[in-house]
Residue, then its C-alpha position, 0 to 999 in steps of 0.5 A: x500500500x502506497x502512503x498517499x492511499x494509507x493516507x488517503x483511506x486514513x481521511x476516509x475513516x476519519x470522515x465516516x460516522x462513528x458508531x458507539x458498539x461494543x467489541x467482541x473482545x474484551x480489554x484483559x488486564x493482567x495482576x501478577x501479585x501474591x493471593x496468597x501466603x504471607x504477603x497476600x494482605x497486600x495483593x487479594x485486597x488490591x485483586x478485589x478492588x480491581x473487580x469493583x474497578x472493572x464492574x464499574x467500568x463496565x456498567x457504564x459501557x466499558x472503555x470507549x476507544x474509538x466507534x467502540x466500547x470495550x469491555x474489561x477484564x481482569x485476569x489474576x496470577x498468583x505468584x505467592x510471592x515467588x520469583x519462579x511463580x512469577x516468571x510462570x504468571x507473566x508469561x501466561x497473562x502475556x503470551x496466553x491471556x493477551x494482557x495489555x498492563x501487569x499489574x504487581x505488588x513488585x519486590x522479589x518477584x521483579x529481577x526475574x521478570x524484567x526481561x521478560x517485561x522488556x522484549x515483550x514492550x509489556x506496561x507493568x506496574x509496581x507499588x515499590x519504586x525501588x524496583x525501577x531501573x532503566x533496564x526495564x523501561x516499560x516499568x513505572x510506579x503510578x501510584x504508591x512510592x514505597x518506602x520513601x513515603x515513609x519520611x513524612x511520618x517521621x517528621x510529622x512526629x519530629x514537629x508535633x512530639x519533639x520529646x520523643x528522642x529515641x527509636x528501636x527498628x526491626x525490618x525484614x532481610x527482602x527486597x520490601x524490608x531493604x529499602x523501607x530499612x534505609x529510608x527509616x534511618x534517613x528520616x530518623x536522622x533528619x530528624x535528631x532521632x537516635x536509632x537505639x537499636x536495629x533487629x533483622x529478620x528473613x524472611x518470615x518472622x521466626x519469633x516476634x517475641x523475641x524480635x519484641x523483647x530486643x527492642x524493647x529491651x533499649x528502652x526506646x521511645x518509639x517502636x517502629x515496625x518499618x514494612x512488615x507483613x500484616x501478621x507480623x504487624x499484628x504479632x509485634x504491636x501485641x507482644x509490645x502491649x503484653x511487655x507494658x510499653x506505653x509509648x509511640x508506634x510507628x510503622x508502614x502499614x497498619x492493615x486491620x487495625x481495628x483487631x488490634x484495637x479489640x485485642x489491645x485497647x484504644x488507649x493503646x493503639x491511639x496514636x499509632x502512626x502509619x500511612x494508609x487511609x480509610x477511604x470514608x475519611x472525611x479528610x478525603x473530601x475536603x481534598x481533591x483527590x484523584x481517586x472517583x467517589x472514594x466513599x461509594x467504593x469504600x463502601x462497596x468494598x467493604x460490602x463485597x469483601x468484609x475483613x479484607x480492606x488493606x493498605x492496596x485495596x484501592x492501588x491497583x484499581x487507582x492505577x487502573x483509572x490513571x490507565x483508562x484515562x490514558x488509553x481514552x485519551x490516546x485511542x490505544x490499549x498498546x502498553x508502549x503508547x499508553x506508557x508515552x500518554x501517562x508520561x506525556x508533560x513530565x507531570x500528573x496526578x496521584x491519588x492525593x493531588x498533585x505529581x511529577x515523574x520522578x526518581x533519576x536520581x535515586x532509581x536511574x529513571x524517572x517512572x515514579x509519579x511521586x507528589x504528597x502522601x498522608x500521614x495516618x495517625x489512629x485517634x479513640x480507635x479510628x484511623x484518620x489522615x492528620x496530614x498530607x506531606x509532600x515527600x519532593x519537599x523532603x528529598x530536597x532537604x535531605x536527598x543526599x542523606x537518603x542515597x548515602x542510606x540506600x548505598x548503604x543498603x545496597x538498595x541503589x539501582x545500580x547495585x540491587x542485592x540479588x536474591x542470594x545476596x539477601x540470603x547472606x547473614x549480613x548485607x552492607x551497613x546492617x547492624x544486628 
């Protein structure tokens, strides 16, 4: 075919009537992520929030591309948190589901898709920045920017309890332990706050009493728990209740913090400091979120699936509508050019407001969206945002401070511990 014909027949389908029909085959949207297992609070919950996504989607019509509207389908792997589940699951959503996004928790289960992810040009997304790279361009972080986030609770808590002086931190030897472990001793020492104690485990926690009973044991102002695994979360916080510890706790995540509530005390647990709303916060509506009716979801959510809302039930499905706005806009679903339309102006919006693509500096390309994050604090047994803070603000206080930890780690993009360095008794700059 000639290019004036290939032009020509162009102008022609330009010039015809559109007719809104609806495609045969639907648009499939892959999420690669553990539903089961340890880390499964942090992948079903963001599945169950998928399907409220695609159900709603699809009650209105479906994707409107063109003279079409497409239904949505959401096709789930569980990958357990498992490298070699996971390399099975991209290759079936890709190569036999016909995906057009992955979605994924991220961590461990990255290093041994990456490449896989690259030759197949497939868009893919994780909630952990720290797996960015520029070897796996089609690889962004949308959404949540695990762990650096984390900075802003250490220094609401530096302004507003200025008396609180020490801290005892545990962390997990992994690739979501890592990189959470280095940011917390750079937010803890941009804050004056001295780090009294420091107790690694691998892997799942062999005897949170015991990892308790260490930190309690310096005497510590604060506990913080950086990104453990919901049962551990839960193991910990009541081991410390049980020792008579009656100061701060801080930690990433605090998923179903109502059982620790009832298991503990209000007394207790108010205060508790961590960063993931409920979503009928009524914080949420005086903000303007990039998050539609975040009550009507909350709630339906809760409907659908009681017991299971977590720090992602709302992730995937974010990302999703940052993906379908972005895929009506550019008239495509093909993930290098859907890519290009999310990226396109260097600037965006996450769920709290405004972002930039971000994290050159720190992940070797800039394909983390990163703006404000909430800081949630629980108050008389409800968890309820206190503040937004913008994590840019802080990177450019103390960035250097962040990269000297994550080197330290070696968390840096350029020196990403291997899976079987992560099993070595010691990685640089831990302290046991």
């Amino acid at each position: 075919m000639s290019i004036y014909r290939f032009g020509a027949e162009l102008e022609m389908a330009a010039s015809m009537p559109r007719h809104d029909m609806r495609a045969r085959e639907p648009v499939r949207i892959g999420v690669l992520a553990p539903l089961t297992g340890a880390a499964a609070s942090w992948g079903m919950p963001g599945y169950e929030g998928c399907q409220i996504w695609a159900d709603r989607v699809n009650a209105d019509g479906g994707i409107r591309i063109g003279g079409q509207r497409r239904l949505v389908e959401i096709v789930a792997y569980d990958d357990q948190y498992d490298p070699a589940r996971a390399i099975l699951g991209a290759k079936q959503l890709v190569l036999d589901a016909g995906v057009k996004i992955i979605l994924m928790l991220g961590g461990d289960t990255v290093p041994v898709i990456a490449d896989f992810l690259t030759r197949s040009r497939m868009l893919a997304t994780t909630l952990l920045p720290s797996d960015l790279s520029p070897d796996i361009p089609y690889l962004i972080a949308p959404c949540e920017v695990h762990p650096i986030y984390v900075v802003t609770g250490v220094d609401w808590l530096a302004e507003n309890r200025p008396e609180l002086r020490t801290v005892a931190l545990c962390a997990q030897k992994d690739a979501l332990g890592l990189p959470s472990l280095a940011t917390y001793r750079a937010a803890f020492e941009a804050a004056g706050i001295a780090v009294v104690k420091e107790v690694l485990y691998t892997g799942a926690p062999e005897d949170p009493v015991a990892v308790a009973d260490a930190m309690l044991g310096a005497n510590p102002d604060i506990l913080c728990w950086d990104t453990a695994y919901e049962p551990f979360v839960h193991a910990l916080t009541e081991t410390a209740y049980r020792r008579g510890f009656r100061g701060q706790i801080l930690s990433c995540t605090c998923d179903n913090y109502p059982a620790l509530v009832a298991r503990t005390s209000r007394e207790f647990m108010e205060g508790f400091i961590f960063h993931f709303p409920e979503f009928d916060d009524p914080a949420l509506d005086r903000l303007d979120i990039g998050f539609p009716r975040p009550h009507d979801f909350y709630a339906e959510f809760n409907r659908r699936y009681p017991g299971h809302w977590s720090a992602v039930s709302w992730e995937y499905c974010a990302i999703l509508e940052m993906w379908r706005k972005a895929v009506e806009h550019i008239q495509t679903v093909e993930p290098a050019v859907v890519l290009s339309a999310m990226r396109m102006g260097g600037g965006s919006r996450n769920v709290f407001g405004e972002a930039r693509w971000w994290g050159r500096e720190l992940f070797g390309v800039d394909n983390a969206l990163v703006g404000s994050w909430p800081v949630v604090r629980i108050t008389d047994g409800v968890a309820r945002i206190v503040e937004l803070r913008s994590v840019l603000a802080w990177w450019e206080k103390h960035g250097p401070l962040l990269l000297r930890h994550m080197r330290a780690c070696g968390q840096m993009w350029d020196q990403r511990l291997t899976a079987a360095a992560l099993d070595r008794d010691q990685p640089p700059g831990i302290r046991s």
